[in-house]
PADO-632229 format. One record per residue (C-alpha): residue in one letter; z, x, y negated. Coordinates in steps of 0.001 Angstrom, whole numbers, plus 500000, padded with zeros to 6 digits. Example, Ala and Ser with C-alpha at 12.3 -4.5 7.8 and 13.67 -1.06 7.14 Angstrom:
BEGIN
 code      Z      X      Y
    A 507800 512300 504500
    S 507140 513670 501060
END
This chain:
BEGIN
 code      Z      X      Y
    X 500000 500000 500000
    X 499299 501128 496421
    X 501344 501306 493498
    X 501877 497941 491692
    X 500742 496604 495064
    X 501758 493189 494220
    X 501143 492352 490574
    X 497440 493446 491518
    X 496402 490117 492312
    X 494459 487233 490889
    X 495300 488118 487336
    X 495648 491691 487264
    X 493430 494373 487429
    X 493639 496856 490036
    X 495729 499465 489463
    X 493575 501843 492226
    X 490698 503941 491156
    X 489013 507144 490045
    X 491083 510398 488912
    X 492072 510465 485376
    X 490068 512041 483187
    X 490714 513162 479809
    X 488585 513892 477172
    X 489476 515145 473382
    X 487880 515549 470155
    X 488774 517726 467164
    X 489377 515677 463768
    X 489279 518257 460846
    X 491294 516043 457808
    X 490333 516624 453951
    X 493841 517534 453397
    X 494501 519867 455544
    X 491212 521796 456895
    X 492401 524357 458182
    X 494647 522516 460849
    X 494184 523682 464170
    X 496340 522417 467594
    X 496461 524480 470514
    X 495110 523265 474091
    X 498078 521641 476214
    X 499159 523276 479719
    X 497038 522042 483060
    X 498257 519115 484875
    X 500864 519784 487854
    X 498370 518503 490430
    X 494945 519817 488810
    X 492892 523060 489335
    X 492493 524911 486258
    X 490037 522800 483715
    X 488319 524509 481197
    X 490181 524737 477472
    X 490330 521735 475508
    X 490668 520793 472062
    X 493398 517752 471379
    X 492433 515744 468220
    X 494945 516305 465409
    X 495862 513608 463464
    X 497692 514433 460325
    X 499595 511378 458266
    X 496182 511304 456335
    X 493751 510853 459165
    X 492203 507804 460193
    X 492535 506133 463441
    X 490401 503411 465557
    X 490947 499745 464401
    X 492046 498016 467442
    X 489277 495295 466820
    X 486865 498453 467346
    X 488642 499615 470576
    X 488004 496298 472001
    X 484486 495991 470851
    X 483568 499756 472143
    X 486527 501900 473890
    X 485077 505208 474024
    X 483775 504758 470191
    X 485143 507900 467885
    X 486115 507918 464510
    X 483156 508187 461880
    X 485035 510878 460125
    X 484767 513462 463207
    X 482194 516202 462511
    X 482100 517173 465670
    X 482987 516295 469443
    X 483920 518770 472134
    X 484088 517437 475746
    X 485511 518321 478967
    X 485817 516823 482777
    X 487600 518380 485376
    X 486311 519943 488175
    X 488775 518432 490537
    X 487059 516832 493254
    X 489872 516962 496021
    X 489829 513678 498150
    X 493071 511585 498171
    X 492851 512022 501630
    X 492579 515750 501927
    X 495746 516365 503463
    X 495253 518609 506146
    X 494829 521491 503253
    X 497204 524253 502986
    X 495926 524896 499625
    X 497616 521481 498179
    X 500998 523802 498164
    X 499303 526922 495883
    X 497749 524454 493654
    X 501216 522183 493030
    X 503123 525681 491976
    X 500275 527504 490246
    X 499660 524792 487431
    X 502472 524086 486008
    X 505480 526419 483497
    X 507943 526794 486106
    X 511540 524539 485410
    X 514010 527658 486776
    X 516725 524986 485954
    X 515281 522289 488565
    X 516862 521808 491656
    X 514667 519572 493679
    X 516163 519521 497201
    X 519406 516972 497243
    X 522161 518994 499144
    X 523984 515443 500209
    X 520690 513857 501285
    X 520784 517323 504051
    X 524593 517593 504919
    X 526365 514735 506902
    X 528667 513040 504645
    X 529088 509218 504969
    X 526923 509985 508193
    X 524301 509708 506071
    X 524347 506023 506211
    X 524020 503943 502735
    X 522842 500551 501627
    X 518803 500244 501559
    X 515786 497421 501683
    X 514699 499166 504875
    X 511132 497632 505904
    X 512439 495227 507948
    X 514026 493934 505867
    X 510729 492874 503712
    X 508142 492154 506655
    X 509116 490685 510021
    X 508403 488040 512592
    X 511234 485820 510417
    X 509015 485534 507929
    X 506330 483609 510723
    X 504263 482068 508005
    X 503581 485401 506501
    X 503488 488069 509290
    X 502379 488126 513177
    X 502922 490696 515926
    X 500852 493852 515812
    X 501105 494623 519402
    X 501095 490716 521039
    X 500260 492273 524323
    X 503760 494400 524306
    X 505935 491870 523298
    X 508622 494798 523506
    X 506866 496596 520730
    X 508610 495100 518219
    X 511162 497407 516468
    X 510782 501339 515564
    X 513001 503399 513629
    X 510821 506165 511761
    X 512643 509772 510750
    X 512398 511027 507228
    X 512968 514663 506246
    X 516659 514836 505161
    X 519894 513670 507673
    X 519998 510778 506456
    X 519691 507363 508362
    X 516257 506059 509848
    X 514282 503438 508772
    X 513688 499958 510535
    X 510547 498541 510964
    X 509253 495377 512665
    X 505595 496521 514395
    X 503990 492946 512306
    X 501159 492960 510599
    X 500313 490267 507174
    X 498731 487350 507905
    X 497436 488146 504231
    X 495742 490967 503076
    X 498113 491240 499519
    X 501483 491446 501525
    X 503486 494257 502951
    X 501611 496326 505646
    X 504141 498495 507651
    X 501784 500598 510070
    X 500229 501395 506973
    X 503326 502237 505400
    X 504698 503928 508647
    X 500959 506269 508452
    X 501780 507134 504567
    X 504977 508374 505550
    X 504050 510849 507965
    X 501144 511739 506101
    X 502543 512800 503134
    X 505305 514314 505023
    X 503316 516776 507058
    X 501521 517081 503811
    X 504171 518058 501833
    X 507014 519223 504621
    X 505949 520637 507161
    X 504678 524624 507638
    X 500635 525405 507626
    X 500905 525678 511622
    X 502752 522552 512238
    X 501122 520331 509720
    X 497226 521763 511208
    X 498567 520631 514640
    X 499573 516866 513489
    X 496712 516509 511647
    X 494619 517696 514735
    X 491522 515326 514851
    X 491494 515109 518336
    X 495144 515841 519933
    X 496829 515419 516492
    X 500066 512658 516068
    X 498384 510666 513487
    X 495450 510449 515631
    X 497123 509356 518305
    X 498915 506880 516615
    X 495572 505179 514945
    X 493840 505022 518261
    X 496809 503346 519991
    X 496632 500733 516895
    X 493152 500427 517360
    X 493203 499697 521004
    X 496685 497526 520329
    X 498683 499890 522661
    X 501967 499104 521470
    X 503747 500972 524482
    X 502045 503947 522803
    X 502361 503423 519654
    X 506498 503831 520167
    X 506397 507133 521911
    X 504288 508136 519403
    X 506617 507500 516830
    X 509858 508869 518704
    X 507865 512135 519179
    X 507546 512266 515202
    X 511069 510925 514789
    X 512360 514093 517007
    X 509766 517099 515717
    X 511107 516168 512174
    X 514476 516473 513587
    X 514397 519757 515462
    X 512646 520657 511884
    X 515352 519787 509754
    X 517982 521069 511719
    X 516537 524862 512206
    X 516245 524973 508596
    X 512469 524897 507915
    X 512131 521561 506158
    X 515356 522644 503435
    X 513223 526474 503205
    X 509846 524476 502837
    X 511228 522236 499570
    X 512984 525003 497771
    X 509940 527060 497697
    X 508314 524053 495455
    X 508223 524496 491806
    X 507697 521278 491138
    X 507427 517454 493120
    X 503472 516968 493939
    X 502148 513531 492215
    X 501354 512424 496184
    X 504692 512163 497116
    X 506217 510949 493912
    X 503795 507711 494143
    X 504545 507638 497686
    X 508674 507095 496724
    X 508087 504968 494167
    X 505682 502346 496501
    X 508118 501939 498423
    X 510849 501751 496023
    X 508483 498716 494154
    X 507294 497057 497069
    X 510752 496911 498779
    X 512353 495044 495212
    X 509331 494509 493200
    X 506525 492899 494771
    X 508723 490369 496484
    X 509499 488959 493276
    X 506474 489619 491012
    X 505946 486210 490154
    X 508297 486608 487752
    X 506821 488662 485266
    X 503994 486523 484814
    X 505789 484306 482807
    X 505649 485695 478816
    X 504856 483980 475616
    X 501217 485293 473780
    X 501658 486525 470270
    X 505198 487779 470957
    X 506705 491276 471569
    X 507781 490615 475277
    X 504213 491090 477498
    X 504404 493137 480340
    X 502371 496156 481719
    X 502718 498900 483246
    X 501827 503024 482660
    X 500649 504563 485895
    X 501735 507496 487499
    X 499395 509561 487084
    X 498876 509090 483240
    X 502674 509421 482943
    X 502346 512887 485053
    X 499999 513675 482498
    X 501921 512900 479426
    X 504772 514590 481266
    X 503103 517732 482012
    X 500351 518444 479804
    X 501648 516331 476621
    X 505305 516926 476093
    X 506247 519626 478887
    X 509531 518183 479794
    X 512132 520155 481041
    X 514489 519019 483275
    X 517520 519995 480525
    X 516050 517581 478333
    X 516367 513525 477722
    X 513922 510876 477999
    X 513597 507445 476628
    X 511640 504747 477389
    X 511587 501707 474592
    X 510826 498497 476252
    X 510741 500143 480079
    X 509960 497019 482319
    X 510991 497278 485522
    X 511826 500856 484869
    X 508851 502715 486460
    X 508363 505210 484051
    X 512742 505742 484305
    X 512206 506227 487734
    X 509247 508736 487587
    X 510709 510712 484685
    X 513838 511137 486438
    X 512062 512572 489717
    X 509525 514518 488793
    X 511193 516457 485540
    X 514466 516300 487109
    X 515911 515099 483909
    X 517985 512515 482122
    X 515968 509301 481665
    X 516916 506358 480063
    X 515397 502957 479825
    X 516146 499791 477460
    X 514154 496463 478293
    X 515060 492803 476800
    X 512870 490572 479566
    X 515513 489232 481251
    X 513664 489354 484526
    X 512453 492585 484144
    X 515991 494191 483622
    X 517073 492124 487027
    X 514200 493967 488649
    X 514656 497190 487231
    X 518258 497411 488754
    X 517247 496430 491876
    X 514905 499641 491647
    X 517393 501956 490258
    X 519385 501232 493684
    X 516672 501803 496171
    X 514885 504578 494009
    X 518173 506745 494457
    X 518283 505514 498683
    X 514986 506577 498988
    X 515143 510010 497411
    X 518024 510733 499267
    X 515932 509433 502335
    X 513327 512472 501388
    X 515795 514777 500621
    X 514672 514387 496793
    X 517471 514966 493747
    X 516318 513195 490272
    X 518473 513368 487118
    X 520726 510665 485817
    X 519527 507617 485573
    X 520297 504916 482370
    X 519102 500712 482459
    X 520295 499554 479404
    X 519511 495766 478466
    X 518754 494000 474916
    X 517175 495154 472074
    X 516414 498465 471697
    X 516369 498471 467719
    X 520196 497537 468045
    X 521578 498350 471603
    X 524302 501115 470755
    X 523860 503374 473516
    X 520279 503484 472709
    X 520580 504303 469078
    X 523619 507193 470181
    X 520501 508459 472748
    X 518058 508660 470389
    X 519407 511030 468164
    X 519689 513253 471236
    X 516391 512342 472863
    X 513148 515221 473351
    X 510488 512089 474093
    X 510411 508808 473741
    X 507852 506557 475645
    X 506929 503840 473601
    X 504524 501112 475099
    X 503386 499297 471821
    X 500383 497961 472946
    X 501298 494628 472171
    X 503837 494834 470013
    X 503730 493248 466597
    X 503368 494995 463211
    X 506603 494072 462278
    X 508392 495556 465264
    X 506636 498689 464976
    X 507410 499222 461415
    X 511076 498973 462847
    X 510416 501601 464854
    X 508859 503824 462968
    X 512106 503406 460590
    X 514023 503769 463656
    X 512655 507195 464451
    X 514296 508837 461488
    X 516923 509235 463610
    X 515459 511311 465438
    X 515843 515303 465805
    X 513079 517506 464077
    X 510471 518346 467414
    X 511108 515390 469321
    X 508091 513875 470929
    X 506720 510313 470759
    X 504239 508963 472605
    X 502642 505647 471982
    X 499568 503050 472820
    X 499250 502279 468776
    X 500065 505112 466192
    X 502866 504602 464252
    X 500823 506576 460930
    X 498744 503641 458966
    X 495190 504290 458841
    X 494193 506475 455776
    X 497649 507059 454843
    X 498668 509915 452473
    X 501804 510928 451253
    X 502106 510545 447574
    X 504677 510229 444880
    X 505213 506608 445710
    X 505765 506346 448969
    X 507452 509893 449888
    X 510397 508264 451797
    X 508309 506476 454563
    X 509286 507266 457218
    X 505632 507513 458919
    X 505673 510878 456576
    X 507685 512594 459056
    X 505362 512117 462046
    X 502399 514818 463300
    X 500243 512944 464826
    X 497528 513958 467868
    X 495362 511242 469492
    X 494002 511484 472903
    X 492112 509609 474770
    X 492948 508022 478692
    X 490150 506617 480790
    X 490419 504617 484107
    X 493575 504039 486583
    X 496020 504259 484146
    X 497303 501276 483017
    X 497959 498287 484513
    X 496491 495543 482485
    X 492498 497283 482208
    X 490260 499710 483900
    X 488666 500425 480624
    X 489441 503580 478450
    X 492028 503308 475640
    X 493432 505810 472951
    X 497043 506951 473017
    X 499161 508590 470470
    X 501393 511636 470740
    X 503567 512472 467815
    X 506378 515216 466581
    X 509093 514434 464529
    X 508319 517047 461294
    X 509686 517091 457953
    X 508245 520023 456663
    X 505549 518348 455336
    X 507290 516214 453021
    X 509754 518432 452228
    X 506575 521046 450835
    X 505230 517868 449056
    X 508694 517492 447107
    X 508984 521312 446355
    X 505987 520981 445106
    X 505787 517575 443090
    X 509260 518581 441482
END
């Protein structure tokens, strides 16, 4: 199952598709010619692109009308003299996962975090037996639930119930063998196949991961041919021969050595956790975020992982000593991710009611299922109400290094109250946004020195498919540094 599984249907656009590209243009302003930015860091997951230019945006450069976005997405400014493009050369499959090479190219990208400690000591030692309180898949899709889900093995009635190892000592997972009598719902061979595949992807050394992924003697082709031919007697010993390899692996010490030698969690297995963690809480219950009033502040969608990666990465280079905050966070997705892949604190404030209910719900299994694959992530924060006045919020902020800000649909008004609210915040924090928070054509002048939009560098960049939830077509975002300099030279010098 994908990410967002669930909300993808009738109604939403699907969240699958091509890699992320980026492209970026350089916007020379008349006030400032001479401004120049330097090329962002390569993404954690990409072989090296060629340089790139970001587009600068100073507080008196112009930016797309939305009406224009609409009418033509990939449109650039008038004002830009000139356009310099670049695509990756990244054309590793999805699927490539027998490739030793995925390791070299996770660590080789990316400024290493010495601070990060990804491996979770307590999800590898045996305290509380390593039993906790999870939505284990069972729990989600089984022959209860008759109406929705059927045997996958009727001709082994026996081959009902499989628990399936993960790397660290903590508890199994239950599964029912069922399969949906609808294509949309939860599909737990396929989720069972993910598992080990990103495991042995990720886990496992060269030699033992070549050997599962054997194309004619290897475990997961075993295990698809005895779906295929509905062996379900099979298909268990096939599973309890994963469920003790990974066990004799863990406990001489080579699945512990294999995840401190990462610099950094691979994009793979971070969207792997958070499925689960959204289609164990989420997608039983997305119905109720359809339900939103047009023309108001509270409408729901969703950033995808791998344009957060990218902002993450490339855009702010979070650390995992520094704080994140997401304004308006939904059902805490972006929390979540922050929190695993940086390592770092992460905080989220959302006001939808059903949204917040949901976003607990993933907080709890989120921090079961790292400990389930032996992942630490940094503290954690769901606060609910207003953002512009909840109090723990407004202490963050003044503490915060980026702030996620999905203002897509957010009215003028509340992003005026934002942009005030971001005074607050320490010089060289980041912001990143869907609308920029600097007017079009504004200038700083006598008049209007003590806006607060003054205080903001601005660089647009540009995102193109699989990244949001709500369209597959390209969009601009916004990434801007709190700097006072700026106005502080216009005073000296206007004095």
């Amino acid at each position: 199952m994908g990410f967002f599984d669930s909300i993808q249907k009738p109604g939403f656009t699907a969240a699958k598709g091509k890699n992320v590209h980026i492209k970026q243009e350089v916007v020379k302003t008349a006030l400032n010619p001479k401004k120049t930015f330097v090329p962002f860091p390569q993404h954690l997951k990409k072989r090296s692109l060629p340089d790139k230019k970001a587009t600068v945006l100073d507080n008196q450069t112009a930016k797309l009308s939305p009406k224009s976005r609409a009418q033509n997405p990939r449109k650039r400014p008038a004002s830009t003299p000139q356009r310099l493009e670049s695509d990756s050369d990244d054309d590793v499959s999805d699927h490539d996962l027998g490739d030793a090479r995925k390791r070299a190219r996770r660590t080789s990208d990316v400024e290493p975090d010495l601070k990060r400690r990804i491996r979770s000591r307590k999800a590898f030692s045996e305290e509380d037996g390593g039993v906790f309180p999870m939505v284990h898949a069972v729990d989600v899709a089984s022959l209860g639930k008759p109406t929705k889900y059927k045997a996958a093995f009727p001709n082994n009635p026996q081959a009902i119930e499989i628990h399936l190892q993960y790397p660290s000592a903590s508890q199994s997972e239950k599964y029912e063998l069922v399969v949906p009598i609808l294509n949309d719902d939860f599909k737990a061979l396929e989720d069972i196949r993910e598992v080990m595949e990103t495991i042995i992807s990720n886990y496992l050394p060269s030699a033992e991961a070549a050997k599962m992924q054997n194309d004619s003697t290897g475990l997961i082709r075993r295990l698809k041919r005895a779906t295929e031919r509905r062996a379900g007697n099979e298909y268990t010993v096939f599973v309890q021969e994963w469920n003790d390899t990974l066990v004799d692996l863990r406990k001489n010490g080579t699945i512990s050595k294999t995840i401190d030698e990462w610099k950094v969690v691979d994009l793979k297995l971070l969207e792997r956790i958070l499925t689960q963690t959204y289609s164990r809480t989420v997608s039983p219950r997305v119905h109720t975020l359809r339900h939103y009033q047009n023309g108001t502040d509270n409408v729901y969608g969703e950033l995808l992982p791998k344009f957060i990666s990218l902002i993450l990465k490339q855009d702010v280079k979070m650390m995992s000593d520094q704080i994140f905050v997401d304004l308006g966070s939904g059902v805490g997705n972006c929390v979540l991710q922050a929190a695993l892949e940086v390592g770092c604190e992460s905080w989220g404030c959302e006001m939808m009611d059903n949204a917040c209910d949901l976003a607990e719900l993933q907080e709890k299994e989120f921090n079961a299922r790292c400990r389930l694959w032996g992942l630490s992530a940094g503290d954690i924060h769901l606060e609910r109400g207003d953002f512009l006045k909840n109090p723990a919020i407004l202490k963050i902020l003044q503490k915060a290094d980026v702030v996620l800000v999905n203002n897509q649909a957010f009215t003028p008004n509340l992003n005026e109250d934002l942009t005030n609210l971001f005074l607050d915040l320490k010089e060289g924090a980041k912001i990143v946004s869907l609308k920029s928070f600097v007017p079009h054509g504004h200038k700083i002048t006598s008049k209007n020195l003590s806006a607060a939009c003054n205080r903001l560098e601005v660089v647009q960049k540009t995102y193109f498919s699989a990244c949001v939830s709500w369209t597959e077509t390209a969009g601009t975002y916004y990434v801007s540094t709190k700097d006072s300099s700026k106005v502080q030279a216009f005073a000296e010098k206007n004095m």
